[in-house]
C-alpha atoms as an extended CHARMM CRD file, in Angstrom:
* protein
*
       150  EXT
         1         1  UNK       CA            102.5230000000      -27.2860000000     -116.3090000000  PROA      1               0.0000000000
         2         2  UNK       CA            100.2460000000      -26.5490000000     -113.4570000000  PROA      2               0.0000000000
         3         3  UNK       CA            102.4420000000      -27.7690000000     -110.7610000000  PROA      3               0.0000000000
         4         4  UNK       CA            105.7780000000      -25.6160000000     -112.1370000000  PROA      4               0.0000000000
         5         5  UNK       CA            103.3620000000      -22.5310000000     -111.9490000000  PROA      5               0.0000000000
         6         6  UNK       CA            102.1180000000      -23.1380000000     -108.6210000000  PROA      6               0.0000000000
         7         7  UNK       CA            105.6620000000      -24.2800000000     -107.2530000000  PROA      7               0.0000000000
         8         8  UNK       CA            107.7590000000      -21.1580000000     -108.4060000000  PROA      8               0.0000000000
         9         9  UNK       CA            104.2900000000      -18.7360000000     -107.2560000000  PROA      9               0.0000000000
        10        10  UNK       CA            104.9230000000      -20.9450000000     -103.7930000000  PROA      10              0.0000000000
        11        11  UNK       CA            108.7450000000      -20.2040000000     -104.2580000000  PROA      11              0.0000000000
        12        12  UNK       CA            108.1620000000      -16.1400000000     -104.8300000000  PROA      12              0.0000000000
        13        13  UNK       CA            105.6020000000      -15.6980000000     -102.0790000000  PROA      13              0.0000000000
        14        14  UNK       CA            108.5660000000      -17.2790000000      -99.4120000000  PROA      14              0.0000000000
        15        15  UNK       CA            110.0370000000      -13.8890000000      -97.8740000000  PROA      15              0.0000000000
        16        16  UNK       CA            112.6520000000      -14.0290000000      -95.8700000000  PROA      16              0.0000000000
        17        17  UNK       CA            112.2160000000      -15.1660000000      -92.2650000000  PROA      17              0.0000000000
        18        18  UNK       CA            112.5320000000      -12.6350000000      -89.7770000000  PROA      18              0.0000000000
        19        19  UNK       CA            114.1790000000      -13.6660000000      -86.2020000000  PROA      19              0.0000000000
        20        20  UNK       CA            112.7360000000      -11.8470000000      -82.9060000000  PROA      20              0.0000000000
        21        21  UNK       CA            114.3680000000      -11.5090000000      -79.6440000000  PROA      21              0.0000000000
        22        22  UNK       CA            113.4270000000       -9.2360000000      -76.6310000000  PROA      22              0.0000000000
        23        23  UNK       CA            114.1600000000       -6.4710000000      -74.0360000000  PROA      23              0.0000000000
        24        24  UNK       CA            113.8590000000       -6.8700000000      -70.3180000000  PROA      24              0.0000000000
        25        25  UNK       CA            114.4330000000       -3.9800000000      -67.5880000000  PROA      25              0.0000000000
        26        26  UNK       CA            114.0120000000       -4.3800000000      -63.7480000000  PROA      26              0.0000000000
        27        27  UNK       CA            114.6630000000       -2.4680000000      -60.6850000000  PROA      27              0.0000000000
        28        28  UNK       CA            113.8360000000       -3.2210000000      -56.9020000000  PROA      28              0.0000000000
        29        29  UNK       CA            115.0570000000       -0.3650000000      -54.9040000000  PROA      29              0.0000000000
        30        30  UNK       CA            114.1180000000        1.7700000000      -51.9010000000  PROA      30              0.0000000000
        31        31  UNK       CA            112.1330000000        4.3570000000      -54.3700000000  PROA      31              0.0000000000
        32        32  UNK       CA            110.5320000000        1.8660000000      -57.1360000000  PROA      32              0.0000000000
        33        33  UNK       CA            110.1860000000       -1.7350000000      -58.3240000000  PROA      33              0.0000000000
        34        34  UNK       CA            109.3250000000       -2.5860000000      -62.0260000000  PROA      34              0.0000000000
        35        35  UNK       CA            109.7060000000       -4.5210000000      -64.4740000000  PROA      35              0.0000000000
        36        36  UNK       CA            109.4400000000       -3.7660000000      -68.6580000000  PROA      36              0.0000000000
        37        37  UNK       CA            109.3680000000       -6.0020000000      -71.4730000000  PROA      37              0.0000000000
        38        38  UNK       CA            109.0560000000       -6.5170000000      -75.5100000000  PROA      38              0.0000000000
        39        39  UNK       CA            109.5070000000       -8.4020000000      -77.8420000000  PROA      39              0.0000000000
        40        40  UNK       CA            112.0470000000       -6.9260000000      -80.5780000000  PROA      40              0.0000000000
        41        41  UNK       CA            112.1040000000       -8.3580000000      -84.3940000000  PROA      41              0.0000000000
        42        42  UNK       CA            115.6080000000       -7.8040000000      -85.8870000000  PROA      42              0.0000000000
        43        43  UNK       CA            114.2490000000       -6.9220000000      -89.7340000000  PROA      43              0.0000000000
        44        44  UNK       CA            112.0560000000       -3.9300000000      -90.6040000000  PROA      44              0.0000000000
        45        45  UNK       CA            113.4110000000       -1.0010000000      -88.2390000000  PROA      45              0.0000000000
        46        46  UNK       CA            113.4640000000       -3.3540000000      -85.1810000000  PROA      46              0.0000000000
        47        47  UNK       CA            109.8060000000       -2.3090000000      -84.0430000000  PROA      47              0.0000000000
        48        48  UNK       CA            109.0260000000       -3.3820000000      -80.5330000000  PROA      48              0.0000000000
        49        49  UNK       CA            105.6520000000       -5.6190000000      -79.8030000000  PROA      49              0.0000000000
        50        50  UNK       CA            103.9940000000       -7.0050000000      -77.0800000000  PROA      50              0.0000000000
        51        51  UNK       CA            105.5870000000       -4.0360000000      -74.6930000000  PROA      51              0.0000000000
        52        52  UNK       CA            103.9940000000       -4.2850000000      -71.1890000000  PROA      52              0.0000000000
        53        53  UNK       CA            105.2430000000       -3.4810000000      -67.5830000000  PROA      53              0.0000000000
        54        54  UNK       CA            104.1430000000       -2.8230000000      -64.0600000000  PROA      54              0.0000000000
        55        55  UNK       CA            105.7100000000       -0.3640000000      -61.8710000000  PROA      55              0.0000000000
        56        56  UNK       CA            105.1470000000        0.0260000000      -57.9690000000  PROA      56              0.0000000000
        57        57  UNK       CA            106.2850000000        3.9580000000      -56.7870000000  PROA      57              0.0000000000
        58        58  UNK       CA            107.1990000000        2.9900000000      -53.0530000000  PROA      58              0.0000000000
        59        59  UNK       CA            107.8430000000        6.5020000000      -51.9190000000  PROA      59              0.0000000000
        60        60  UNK       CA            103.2850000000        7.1420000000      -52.7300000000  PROA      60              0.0000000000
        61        61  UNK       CA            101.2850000000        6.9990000000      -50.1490000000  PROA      61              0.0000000000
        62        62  UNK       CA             99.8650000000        3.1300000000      -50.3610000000  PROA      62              0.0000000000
        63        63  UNK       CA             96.2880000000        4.3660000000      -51.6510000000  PROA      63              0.0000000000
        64        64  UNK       CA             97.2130000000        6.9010000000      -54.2990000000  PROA      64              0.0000000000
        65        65  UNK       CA             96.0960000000        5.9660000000      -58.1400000000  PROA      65              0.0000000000
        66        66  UNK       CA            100.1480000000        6.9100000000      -58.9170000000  PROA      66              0.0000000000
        67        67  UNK       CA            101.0230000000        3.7510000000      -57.1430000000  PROA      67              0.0000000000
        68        68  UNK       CA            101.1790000000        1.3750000000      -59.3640000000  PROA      68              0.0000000000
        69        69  UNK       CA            100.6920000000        1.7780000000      -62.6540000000  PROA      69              0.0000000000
        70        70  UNK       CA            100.6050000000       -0.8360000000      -65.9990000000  PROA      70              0.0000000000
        71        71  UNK       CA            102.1130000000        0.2080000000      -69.3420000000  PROA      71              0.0000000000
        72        72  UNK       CA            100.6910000000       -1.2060000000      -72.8640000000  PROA      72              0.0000000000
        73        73  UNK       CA            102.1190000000       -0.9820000000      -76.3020000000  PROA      73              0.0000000000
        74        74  UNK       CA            100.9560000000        2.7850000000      -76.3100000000  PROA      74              0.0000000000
        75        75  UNK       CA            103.1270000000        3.6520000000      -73.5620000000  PROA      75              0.0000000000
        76        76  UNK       CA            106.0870000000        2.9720000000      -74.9690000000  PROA      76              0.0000000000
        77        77  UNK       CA            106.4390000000        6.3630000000      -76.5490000000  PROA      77              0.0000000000
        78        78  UNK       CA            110.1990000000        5.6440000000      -78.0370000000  PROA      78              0.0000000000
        79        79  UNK       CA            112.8440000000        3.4650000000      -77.8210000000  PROA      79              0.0000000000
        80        80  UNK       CA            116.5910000000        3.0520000000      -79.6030000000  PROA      80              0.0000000000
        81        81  UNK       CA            118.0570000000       -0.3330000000      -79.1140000000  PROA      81              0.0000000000
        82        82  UNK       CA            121.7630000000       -1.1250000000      -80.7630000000  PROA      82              0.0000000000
        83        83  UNK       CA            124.9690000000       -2.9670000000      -80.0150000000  PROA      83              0.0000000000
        84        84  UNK       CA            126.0670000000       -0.0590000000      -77.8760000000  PROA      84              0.0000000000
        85        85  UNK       CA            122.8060000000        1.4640000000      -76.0580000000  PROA      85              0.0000000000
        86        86  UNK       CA            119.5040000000        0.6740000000      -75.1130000000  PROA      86              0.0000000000
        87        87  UNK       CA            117.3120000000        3.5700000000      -74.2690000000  PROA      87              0.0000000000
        88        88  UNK       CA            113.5040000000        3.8640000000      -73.5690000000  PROA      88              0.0000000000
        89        89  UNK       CA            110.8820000000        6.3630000000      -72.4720000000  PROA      89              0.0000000000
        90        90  UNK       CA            107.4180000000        5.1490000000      -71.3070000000  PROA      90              0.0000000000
        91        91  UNK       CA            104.5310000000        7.2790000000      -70.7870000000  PROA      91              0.0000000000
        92        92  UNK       CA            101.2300000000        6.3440000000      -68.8970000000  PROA      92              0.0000000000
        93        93  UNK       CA             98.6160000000        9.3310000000      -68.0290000000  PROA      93              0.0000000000
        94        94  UNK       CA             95.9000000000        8.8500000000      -65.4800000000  PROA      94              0.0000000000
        95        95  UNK       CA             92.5250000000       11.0340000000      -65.2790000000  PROA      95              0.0000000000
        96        96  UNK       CA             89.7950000000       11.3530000000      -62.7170000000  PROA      96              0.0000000000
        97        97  UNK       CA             86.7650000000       13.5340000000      -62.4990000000  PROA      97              0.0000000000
        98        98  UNK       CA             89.3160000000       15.5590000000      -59.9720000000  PROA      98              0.0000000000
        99        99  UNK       CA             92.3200000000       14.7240000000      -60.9310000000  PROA      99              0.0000000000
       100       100  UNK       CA             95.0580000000       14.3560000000      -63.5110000000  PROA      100             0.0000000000
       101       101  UNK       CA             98.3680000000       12.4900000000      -62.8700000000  PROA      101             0.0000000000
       102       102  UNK       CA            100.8950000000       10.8810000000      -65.2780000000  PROA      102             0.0000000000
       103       103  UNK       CA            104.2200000000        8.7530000000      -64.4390000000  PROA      103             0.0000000000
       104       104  UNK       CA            107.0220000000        9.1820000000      -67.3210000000  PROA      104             0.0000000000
       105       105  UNK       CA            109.9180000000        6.7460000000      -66.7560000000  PROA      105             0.0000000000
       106       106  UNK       CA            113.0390000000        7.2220000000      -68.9210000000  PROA      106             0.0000000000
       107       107  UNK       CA            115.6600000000        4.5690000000      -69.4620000000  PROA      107             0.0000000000
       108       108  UNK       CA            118.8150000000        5.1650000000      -70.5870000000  PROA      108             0.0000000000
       109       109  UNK       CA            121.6380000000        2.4280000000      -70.3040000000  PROA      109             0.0000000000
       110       110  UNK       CA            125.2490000000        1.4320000000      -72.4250000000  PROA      110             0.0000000000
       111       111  UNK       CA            125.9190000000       -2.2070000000      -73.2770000000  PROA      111             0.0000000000
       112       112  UNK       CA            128.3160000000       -3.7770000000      -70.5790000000  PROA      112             0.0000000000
       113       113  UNK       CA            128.3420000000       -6.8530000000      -72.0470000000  PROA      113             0.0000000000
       114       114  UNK       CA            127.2040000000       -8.6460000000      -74.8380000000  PROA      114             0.0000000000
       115       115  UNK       CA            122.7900000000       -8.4540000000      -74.4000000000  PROA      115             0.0000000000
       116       116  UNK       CA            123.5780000000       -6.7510000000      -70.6790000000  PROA      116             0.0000000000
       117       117  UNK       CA            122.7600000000       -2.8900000000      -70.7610000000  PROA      117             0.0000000000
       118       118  UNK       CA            123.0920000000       -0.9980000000      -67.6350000000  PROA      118             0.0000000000
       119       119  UNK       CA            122.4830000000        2.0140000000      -66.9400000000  PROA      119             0.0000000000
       120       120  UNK       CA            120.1340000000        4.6240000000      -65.2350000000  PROA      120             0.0000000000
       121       121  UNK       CA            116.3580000000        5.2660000000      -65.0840000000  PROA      121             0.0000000000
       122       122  UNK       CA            114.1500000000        8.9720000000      -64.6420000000  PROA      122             0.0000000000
       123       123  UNK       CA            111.1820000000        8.4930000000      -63.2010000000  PROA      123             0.0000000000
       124       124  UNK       CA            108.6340000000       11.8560000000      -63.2330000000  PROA      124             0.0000000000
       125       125  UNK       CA            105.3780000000       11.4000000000      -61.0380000000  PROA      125             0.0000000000
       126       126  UNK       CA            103.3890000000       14.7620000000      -62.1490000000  PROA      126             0.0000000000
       127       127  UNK       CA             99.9690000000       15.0590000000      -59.9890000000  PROA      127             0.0000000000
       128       128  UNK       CA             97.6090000000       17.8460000000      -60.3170000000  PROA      128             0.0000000000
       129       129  UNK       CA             96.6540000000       17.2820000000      -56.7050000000  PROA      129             0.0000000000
       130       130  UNK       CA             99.6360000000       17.4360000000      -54.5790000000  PROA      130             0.0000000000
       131       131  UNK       CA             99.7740000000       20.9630000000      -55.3500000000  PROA      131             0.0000000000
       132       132  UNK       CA             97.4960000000       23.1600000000      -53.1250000000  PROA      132             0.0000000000
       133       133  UNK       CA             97.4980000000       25.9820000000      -55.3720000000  PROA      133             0.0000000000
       134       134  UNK       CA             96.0810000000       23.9310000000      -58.2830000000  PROA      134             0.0000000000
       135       135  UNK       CA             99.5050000000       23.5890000000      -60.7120000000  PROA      135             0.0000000000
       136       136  UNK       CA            100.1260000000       19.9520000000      -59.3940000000  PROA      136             0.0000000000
       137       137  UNK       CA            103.5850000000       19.1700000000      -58.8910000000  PROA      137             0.0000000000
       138       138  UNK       CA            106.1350000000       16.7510000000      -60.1830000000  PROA      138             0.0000000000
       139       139  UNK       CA            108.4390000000       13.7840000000      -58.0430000000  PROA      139             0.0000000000
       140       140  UNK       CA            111.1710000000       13.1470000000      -59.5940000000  PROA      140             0.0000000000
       141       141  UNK       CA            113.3470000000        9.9650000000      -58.8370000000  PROA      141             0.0000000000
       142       142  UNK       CA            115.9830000000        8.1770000000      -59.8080000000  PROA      142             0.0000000000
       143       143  UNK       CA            118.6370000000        5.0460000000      -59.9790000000  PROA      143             0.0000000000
       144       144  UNK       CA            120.3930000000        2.1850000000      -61.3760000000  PROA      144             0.0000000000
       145       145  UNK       CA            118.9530000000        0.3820000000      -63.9790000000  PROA      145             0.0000000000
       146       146  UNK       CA            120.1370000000       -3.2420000000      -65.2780000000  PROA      146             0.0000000000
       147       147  UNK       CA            118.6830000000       -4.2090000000      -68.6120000000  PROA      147             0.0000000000
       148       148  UNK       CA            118.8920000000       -7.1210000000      -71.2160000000  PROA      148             0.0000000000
       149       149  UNK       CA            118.4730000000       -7.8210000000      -75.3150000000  PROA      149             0.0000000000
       150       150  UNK       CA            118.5840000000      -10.8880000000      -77.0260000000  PROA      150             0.0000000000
């Protein structure tokens, strides 16, 4: 009797396994190289995990904090990711005793091909020093994006 309760308990705790895949973005151009990643599950909403990324702003000066920059889990601020688009937005803030500076990069792509998403990326630079006057001022750049999903 023991073993029939403990094999259908065993039976009902067994959920459903739930499959992951990923998301990759990359650009190397004349303004910006970076690279994005996650890993996607495909039950639950689809949330993203292990989201990180490095980006490399070409057109700073070499010894500016706005540089480069790393993005965590935090920074990925939203993301929609079906058979027909692929869009994220990434936001990383940076703070000094002088200075405040934040880099917003905003991907928005359509599915070419099945797990290919291409598309276009936004990239804001907003630093508080740049500005003389003390409002900072914002770069903004842009270009061609190629994506993936699995």
């Amino acid at each position: 009797m023991r073993t029939i309760i403990c094999g259908t308990m065993l039976f009902l705790s067994a959920g459903p396994a739930l499959a992951t895949g990923g998301i990759w973005c990359s650009v190397d151009d004349a303004a910006v190289k970076f690279q994005v990643d996650a890993g996607v599950t495909t039950g639950l909403g689809s949330p993203t995990f292990n989201f990180r990324g490095d980006i490399e702003i070409k057109a700073r000066p070499v010894d500016d904090q706005l540089r480069k920059t790393t993005f965590e889990n935090s920074n990925l601020t939203q993301y929609w990711l079906d058979a027909k688009e692929l869009r994220l937005n990434i936001y990383h803030e940076q703070q000094s005793a002088k200075r405040f500076g934040s880099v917003e990069l905003t991907i928005l792509t359509r599915a070419s091909d099945e797990g290919i998403y291409d598309g276009d990326y936004k990239l804001a630079v907003y630093d508080s020093a740049a500005d003389m006057e003390g409002d900072g001022k914002t770069a903004d750049l842009s270009g061609k994006v190629s994506c993936g999903a699995e």
